[in-house]
MDAnalysis code that builds the backbone (N, CA, C; Angstrom):
import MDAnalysis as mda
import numpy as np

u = mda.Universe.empty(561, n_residues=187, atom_resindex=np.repeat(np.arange(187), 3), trajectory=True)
u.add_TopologyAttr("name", ["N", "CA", "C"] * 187)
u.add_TopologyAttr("resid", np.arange(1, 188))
u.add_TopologyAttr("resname", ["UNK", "UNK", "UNK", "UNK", "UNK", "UNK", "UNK", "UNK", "UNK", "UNK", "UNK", "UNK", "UNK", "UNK", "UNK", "UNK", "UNK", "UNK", "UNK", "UNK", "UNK", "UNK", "UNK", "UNK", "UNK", "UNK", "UNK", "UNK", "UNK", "UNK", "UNK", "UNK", "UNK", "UNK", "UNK", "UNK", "UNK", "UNK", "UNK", "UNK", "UNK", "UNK", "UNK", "UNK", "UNK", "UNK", "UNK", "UNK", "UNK", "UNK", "UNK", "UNK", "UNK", "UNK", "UNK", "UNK", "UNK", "UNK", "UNK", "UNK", "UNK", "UNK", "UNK", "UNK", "UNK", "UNK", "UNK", "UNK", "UNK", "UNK", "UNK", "UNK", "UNK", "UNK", "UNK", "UNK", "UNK", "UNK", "UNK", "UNK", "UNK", "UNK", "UNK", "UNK", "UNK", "UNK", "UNK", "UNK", "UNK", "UNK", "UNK", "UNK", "UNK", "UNK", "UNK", "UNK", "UNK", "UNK", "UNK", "UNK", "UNK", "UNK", "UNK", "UNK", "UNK", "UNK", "UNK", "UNK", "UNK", "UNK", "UNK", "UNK", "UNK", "UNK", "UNK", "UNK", "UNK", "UNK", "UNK", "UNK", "UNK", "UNK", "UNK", "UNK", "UNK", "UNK", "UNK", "UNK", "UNK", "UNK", "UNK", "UNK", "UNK", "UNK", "UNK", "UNK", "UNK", "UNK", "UNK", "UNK", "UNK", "UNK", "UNK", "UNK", "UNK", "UNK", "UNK", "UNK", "UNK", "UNK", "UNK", "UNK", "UNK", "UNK", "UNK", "UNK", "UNK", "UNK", "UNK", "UNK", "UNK", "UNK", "UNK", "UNK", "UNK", "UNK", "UNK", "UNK", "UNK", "UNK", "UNK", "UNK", "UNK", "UNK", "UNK", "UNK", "UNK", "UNK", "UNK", "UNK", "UNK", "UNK", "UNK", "UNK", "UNK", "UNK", "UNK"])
u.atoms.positions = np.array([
    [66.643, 138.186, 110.161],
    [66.836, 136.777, 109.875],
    [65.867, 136.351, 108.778],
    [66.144, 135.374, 108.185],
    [65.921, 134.832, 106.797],
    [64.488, 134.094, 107.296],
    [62.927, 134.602, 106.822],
    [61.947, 133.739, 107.286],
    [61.500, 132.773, 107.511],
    [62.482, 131.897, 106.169],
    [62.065, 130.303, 106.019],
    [63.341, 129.856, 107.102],
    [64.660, 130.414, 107.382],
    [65.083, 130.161, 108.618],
    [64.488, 130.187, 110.163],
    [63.435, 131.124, 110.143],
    [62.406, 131.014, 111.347],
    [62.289, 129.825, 111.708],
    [61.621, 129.560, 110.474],
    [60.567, 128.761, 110.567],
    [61.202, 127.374, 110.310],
    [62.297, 126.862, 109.974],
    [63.083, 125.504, 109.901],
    [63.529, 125.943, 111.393],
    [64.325, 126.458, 111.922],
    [64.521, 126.527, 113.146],
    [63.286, 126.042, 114.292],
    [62.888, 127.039, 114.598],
    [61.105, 126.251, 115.811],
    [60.774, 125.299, 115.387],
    [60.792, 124.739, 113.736],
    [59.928, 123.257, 113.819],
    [60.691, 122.602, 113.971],
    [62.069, 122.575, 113.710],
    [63.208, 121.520, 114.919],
    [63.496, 121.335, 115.322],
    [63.052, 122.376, 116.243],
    [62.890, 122.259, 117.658],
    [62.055, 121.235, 118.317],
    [60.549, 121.852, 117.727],
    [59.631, 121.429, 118.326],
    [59.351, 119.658, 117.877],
    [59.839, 119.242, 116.348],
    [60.089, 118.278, 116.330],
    [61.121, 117.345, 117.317],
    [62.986, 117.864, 117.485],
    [63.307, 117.204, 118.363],
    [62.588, 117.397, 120.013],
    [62.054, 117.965, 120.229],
    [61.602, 118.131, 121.541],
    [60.492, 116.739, 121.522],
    [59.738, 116.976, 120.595],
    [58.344, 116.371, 120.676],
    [58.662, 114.498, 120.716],
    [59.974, 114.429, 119.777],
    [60.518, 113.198, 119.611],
    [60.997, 112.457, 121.021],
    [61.994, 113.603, 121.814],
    [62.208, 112.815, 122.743],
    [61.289, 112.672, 123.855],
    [60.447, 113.017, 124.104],
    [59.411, 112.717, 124.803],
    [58.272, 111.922, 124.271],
    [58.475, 111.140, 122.950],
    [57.879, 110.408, 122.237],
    [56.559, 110.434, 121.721],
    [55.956, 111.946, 121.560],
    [54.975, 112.533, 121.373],
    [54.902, 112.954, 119.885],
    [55.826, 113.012, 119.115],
    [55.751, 113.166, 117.571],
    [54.144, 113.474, 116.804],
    [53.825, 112.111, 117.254],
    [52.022, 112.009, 116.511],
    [51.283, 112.874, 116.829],
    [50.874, 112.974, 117.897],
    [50.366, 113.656, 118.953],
    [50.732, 115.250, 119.242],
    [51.630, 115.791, 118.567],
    [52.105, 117.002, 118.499],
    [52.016, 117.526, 116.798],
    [52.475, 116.562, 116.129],
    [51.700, 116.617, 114.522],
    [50.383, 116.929, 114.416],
    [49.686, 115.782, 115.396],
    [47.642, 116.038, 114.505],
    [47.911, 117.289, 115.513],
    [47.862, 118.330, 116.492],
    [47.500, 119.432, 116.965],
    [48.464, 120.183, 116.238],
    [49.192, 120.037, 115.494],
    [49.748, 121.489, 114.389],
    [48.695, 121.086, 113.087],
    [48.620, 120.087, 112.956],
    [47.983, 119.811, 111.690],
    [45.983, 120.577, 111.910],
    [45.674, 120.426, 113.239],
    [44.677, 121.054, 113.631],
    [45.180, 122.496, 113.793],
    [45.378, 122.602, 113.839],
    [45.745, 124.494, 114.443],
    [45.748, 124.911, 112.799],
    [46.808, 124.376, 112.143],
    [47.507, 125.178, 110.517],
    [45.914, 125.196, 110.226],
    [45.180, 123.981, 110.073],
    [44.179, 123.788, 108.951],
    [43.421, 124.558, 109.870],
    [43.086, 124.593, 110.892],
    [41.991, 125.983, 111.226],
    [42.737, 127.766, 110.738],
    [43.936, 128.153, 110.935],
    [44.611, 129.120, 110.027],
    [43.994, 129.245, 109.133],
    [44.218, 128.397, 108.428],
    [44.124, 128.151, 106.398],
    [42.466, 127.744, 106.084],
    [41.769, 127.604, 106.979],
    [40.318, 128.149, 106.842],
    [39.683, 128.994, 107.432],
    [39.974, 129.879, 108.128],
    [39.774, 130.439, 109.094],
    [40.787, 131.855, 109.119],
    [40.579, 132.886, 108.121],
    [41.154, 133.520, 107.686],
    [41.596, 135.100, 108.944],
    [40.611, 134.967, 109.510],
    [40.087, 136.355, 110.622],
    [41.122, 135.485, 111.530],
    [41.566, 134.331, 111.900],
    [42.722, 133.723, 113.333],
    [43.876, 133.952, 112.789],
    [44.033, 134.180, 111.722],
    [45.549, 134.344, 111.336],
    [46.189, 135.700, 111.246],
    [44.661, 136.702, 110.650],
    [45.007, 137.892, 111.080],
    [44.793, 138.554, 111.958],
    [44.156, 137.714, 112.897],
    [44.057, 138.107, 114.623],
    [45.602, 138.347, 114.965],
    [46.643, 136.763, 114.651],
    [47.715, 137.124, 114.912],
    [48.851, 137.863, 114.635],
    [48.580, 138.465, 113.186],
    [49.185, 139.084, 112.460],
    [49.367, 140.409, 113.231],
    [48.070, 140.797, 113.486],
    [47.896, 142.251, 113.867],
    [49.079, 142.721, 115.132],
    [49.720, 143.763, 114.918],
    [50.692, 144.198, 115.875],
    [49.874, 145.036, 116.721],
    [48.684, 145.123, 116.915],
    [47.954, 145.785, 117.809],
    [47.261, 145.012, 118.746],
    [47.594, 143.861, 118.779],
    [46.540, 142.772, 119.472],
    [48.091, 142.512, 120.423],
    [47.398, 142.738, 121.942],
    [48.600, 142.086, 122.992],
    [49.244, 141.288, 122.875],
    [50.054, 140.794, 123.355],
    [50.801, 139.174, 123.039],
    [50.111, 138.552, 124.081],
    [49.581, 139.064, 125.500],
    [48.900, 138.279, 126.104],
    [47.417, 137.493, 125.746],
    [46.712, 138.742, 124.887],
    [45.456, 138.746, 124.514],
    [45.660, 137.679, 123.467],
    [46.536, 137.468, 122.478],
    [46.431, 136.083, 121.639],
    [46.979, 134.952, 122.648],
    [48.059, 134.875, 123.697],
    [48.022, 133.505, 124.561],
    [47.023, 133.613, 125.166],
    [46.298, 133.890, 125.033],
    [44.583, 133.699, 125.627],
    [43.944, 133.184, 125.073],
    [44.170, 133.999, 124.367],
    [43.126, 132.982, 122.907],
    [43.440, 131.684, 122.466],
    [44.828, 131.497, 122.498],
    [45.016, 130.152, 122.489],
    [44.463, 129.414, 123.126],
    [45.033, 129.793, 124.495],
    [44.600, 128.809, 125.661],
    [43.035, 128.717, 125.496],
    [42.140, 130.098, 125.180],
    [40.556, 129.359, 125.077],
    [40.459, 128.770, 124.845],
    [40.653, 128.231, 123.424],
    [40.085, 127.262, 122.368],
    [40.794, 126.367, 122.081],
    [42.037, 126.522, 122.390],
    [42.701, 124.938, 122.456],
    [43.289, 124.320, 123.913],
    [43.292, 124.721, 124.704],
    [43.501, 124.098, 126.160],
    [43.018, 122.424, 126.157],
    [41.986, 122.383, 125.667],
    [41.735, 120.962, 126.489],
    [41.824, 120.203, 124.918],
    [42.363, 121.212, 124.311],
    [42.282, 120.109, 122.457],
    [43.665, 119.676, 122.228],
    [44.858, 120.078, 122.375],
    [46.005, 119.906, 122.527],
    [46.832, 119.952, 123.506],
    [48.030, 118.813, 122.953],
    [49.113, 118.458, 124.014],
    [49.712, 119.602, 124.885],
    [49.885, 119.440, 125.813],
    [50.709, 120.250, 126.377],
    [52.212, 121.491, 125.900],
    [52.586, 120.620, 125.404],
    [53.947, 120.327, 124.638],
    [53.752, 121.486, 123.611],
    [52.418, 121.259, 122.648],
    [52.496, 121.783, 121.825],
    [51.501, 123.119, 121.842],
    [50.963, 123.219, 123.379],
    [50.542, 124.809, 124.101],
    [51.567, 125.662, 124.713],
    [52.736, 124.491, 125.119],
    [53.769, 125.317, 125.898],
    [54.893, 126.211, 124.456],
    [54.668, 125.460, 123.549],
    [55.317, 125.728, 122.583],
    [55.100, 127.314, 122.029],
    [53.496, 127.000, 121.437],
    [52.974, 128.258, 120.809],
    [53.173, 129.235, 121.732],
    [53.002, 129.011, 123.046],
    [52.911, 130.178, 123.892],
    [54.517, 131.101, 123.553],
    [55.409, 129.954, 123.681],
    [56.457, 130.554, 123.595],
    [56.956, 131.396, 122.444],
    [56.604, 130.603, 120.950],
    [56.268, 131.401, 119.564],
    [55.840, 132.903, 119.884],
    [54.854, 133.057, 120.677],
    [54.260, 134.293, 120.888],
    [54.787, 135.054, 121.912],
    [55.295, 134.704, 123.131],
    [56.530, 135.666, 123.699],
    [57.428, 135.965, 122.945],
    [58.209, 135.303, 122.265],
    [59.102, 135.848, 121.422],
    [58.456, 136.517, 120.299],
    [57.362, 137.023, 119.708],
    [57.224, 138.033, 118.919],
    [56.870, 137.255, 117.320],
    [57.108, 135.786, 117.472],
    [56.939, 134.958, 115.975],
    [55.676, 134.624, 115.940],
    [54.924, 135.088, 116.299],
    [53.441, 134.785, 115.583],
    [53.138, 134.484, 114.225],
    [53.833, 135.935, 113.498],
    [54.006, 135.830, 112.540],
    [54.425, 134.751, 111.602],
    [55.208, 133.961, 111.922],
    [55.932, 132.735, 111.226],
    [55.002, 131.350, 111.475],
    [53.540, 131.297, 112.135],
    [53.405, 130.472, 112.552],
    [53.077, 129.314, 111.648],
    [52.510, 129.926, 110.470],
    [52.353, 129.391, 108.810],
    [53.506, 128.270, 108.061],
    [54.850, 129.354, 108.654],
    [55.854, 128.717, 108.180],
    [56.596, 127.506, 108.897],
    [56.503, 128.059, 110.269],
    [56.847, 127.034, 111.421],
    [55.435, 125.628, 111.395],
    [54.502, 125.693, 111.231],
    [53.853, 125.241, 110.867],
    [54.192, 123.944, 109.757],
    [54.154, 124.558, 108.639],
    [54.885, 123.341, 107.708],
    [55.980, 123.296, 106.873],
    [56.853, 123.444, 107.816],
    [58.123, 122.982, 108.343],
    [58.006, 122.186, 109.315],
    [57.128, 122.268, 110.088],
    [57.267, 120.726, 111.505],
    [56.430, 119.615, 110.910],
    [55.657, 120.166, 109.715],
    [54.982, 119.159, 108.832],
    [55.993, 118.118, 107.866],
    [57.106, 118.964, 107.378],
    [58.069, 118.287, 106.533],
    [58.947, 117.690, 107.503],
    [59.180, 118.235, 108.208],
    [60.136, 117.249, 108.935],
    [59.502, 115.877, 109.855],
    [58.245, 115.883, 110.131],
    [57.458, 114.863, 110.273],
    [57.275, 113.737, 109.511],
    [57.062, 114.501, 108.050],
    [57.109, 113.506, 107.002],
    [58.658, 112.637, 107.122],
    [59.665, 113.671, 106.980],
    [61.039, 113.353, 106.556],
    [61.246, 111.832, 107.638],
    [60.650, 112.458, 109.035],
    [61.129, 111.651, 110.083],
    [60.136, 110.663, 110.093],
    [59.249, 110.275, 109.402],
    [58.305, 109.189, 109.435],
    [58.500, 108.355, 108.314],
    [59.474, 108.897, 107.104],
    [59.390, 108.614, 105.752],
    [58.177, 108.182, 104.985],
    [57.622, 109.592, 105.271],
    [56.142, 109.260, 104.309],
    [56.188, 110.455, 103.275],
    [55.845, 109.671, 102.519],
    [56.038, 110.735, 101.174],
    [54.524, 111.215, 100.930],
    [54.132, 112.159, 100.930],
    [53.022, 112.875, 100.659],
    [52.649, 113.128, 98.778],
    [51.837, 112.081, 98.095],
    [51.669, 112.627, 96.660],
    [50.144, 112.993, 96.500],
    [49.721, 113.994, 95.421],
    [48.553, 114.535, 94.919],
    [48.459, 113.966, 93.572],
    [47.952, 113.361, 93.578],
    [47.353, 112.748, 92.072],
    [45.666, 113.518, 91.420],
    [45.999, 114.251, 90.628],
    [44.687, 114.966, 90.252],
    [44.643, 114.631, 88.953],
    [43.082, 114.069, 88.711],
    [42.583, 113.764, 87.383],
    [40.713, 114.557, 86.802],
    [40.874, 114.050, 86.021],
    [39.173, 114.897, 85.848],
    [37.872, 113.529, 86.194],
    [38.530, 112.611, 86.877],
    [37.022, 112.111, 87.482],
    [37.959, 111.371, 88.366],
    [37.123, 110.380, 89.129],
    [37.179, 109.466, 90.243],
    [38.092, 108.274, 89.873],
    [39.070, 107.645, 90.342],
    [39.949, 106.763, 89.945],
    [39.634, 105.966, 91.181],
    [39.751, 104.348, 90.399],
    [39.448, 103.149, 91.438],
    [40.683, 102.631, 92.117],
    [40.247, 101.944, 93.303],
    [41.344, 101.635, 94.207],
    [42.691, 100.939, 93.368],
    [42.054, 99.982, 92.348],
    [43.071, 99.130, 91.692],
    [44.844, 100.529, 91.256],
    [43.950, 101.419, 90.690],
    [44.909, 102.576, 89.868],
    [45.616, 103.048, 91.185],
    [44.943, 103.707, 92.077],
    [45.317, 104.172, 93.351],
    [47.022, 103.331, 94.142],
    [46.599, 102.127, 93.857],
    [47.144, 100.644, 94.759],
    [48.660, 101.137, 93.321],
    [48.227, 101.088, 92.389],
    [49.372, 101.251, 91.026],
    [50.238, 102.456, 91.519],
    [49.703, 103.185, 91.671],
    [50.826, 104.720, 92.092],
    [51.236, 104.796, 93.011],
    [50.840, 103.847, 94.441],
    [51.716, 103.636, 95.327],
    [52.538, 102.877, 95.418],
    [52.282, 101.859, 94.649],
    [53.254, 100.850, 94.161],
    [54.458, 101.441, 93.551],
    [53.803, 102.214, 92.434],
    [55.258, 103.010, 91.391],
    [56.238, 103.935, 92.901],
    [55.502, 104.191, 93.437],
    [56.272, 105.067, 94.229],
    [56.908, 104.879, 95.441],
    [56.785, 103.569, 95.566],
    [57.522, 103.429, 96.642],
    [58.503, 102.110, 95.777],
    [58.498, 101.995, 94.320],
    [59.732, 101.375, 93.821],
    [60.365, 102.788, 93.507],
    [60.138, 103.935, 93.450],
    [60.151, 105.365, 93.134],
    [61.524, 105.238, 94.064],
    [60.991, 105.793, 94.920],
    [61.383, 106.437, 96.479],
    [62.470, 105.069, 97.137],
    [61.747, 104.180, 97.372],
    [62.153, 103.082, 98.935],
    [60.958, 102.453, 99.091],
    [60.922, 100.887, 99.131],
    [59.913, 100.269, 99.618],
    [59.572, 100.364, 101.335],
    [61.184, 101.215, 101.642],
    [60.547, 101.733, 103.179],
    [59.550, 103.196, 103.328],
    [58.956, 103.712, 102.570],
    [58.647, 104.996, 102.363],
    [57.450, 104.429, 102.374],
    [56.713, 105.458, 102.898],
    [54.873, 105.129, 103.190],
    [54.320, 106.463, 102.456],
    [53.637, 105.610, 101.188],
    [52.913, 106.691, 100.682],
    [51.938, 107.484, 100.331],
    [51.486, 108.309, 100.778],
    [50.038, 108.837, 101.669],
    [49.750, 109.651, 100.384],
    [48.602, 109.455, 99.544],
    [48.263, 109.496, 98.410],
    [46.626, 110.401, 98.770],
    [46.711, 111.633, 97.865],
    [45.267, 112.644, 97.697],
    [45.099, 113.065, 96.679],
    [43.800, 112.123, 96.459],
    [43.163, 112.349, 95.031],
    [42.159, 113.890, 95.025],
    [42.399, 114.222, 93.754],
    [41.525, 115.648, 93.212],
    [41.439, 115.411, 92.061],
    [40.311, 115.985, 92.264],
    [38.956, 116.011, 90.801],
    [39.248, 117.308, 90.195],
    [39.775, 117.782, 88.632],
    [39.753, 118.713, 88.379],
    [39.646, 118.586, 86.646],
    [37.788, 118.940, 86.818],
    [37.478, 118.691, 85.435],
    [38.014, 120.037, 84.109],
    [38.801, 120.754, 84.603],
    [39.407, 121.625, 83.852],
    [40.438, 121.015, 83.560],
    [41.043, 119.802, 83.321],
    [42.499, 119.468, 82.934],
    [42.053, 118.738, 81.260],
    [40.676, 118.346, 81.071],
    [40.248, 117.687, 79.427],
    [40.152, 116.281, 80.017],
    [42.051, 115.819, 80.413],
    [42.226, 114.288, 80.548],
    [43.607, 114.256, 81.092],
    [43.843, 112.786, 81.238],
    [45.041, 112.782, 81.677],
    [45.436, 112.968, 83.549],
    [46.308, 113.292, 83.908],
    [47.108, 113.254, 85.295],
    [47.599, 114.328, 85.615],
    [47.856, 115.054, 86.563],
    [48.831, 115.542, 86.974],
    [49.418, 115.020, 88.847],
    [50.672, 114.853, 88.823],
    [51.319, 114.039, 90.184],
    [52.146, 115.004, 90.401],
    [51.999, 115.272, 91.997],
    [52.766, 116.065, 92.506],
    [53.254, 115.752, 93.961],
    [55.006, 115.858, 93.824],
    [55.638, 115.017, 94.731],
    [56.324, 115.892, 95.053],
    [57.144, 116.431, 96.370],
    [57.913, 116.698, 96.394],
    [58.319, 118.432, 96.141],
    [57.311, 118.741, 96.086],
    [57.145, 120.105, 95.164],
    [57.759, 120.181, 93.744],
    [57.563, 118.767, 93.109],
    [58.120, 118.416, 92.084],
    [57.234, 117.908, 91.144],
    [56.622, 118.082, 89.571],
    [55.093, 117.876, 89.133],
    [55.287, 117.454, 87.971],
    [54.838, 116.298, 87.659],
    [54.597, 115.293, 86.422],
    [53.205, 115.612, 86.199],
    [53.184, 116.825, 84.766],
    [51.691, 117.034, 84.517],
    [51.771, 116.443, 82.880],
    [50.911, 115.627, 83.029],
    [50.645, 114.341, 81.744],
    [49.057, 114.967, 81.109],
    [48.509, 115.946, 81.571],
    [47.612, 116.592, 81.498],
    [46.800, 117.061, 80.031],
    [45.997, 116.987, 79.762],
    [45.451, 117.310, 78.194],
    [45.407, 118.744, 77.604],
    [45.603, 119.515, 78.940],
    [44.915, 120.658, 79.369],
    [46.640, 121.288, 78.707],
    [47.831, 120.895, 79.518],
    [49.269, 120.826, 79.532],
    [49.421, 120.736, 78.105],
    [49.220, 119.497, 77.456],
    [49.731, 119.406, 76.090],
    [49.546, 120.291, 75.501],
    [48.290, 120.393, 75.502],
    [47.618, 121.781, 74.298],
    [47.808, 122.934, 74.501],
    [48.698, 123.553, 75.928],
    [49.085, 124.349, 76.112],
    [50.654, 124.847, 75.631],
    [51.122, 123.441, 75.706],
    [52.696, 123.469, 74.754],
    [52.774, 123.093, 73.723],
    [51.444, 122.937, 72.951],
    [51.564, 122.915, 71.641],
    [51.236, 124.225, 71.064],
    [50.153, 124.910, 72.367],
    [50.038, 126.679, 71.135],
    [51.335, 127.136, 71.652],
    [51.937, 127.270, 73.037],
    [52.729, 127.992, 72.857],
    [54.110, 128.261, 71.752],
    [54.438, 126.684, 71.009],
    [55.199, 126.075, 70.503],
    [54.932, 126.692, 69.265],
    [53.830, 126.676, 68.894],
    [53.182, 127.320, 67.446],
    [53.413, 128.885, 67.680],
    [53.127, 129.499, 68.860],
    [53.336, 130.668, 68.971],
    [55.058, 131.439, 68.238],
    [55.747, 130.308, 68.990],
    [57.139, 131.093, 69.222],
    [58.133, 130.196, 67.914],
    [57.456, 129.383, 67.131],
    [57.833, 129.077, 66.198],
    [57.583, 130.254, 64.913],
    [58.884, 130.328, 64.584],
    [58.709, 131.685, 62.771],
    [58.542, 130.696, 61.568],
    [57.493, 130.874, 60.744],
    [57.263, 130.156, 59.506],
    [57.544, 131.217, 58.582],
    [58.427, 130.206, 57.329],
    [58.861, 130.981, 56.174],
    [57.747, 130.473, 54.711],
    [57.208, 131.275, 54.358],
    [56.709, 131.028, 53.437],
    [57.000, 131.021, 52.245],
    [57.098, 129.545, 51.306],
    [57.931, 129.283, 50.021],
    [56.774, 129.976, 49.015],
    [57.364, 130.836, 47.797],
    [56.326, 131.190, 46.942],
    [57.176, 129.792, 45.691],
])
């Protein structure tokens, strides 16, 4: 089976499950805790990876360290991820129950990265643009990054979709442009 099918499958699950028992939030921040310990925490992911590690010995491990930190719902869940053998997918199942959270909350998630600190006024401007963008019903949850390698300029990223206005960008499609342009020389 197709991986990113895994993994849209269990998180719509675990989304409609989590919904009708009206736990959504509450089953979000404990995936959103679990992924982001994954994704820093490099040795838990290949704890689970490993096909030599029991399936009991990782629902253990779960249960150590998250028993009294997360919902029920979303212990009975993983456990089950891991009887069935998807450990592996948990990355993907992961955010996939993240997008469909968003989808089902209509919050649009954007990254606005510039090379210094931008004030609330600018901030208040791009949520504005974006929710005449999107839907003034759309809630838009906005993360700024500092990335003094760009010269100047913006880059916005929506959607897995990227408006790079960037200084760094231009001058990059201007050599390439010079590159792949042939000049004839008049004597």
């Amino acid at each position: 089976m197709n991986i990113n099918k895994i993994g849209v499958r269990y998180a719509k699950a675990l989304i409609a499950l989590s919904v009708e028992k009206n736990i959504e939030d509450k089953v979000i921040t404990d995936i959103r805790l679990i992924n982001g310990l994954m994704h820093e925490e490099h040795r838990m992911e290949d704890f689970f990876k490993n096909p030599t590690v029991k399936m009991s010995d990782k629902i253990k491990f779960f249960q150590s360290v998250f028993q009294n930190n997360i919902d029920e719902l979303t212990m009975k869940f993983l456990v089950m991820v891991i009887n069935k053998g998807r450990e592996l997918f948990l990355k993907d199942i992961f955010r996939n129950t993240i997008d469909f959270y968003r989808e089902l909350k209509k919050i649009k998630e954007v990254t606005l990265i510039t090379t210094n600190d931008i004030d609330s006024e600018i901030k208040e401007n791009i949520i504005n643009l974006m929710k005449n963008y999107f839907s003034k019903n759309y809630t838009i949850d906005i993360h700024h990054k500092v990335d003094e390698e760009q010269i100047g300029g913006f880059l916005l990223e929506v959607d897995n979709k990227q408006l790079d206005m960037t200084v760094k960008y231009q001058i990059e499609t201007i050599k390439r442009d010079l590159i792949n342009t042939t000049f004839q020389v008049k004597l």
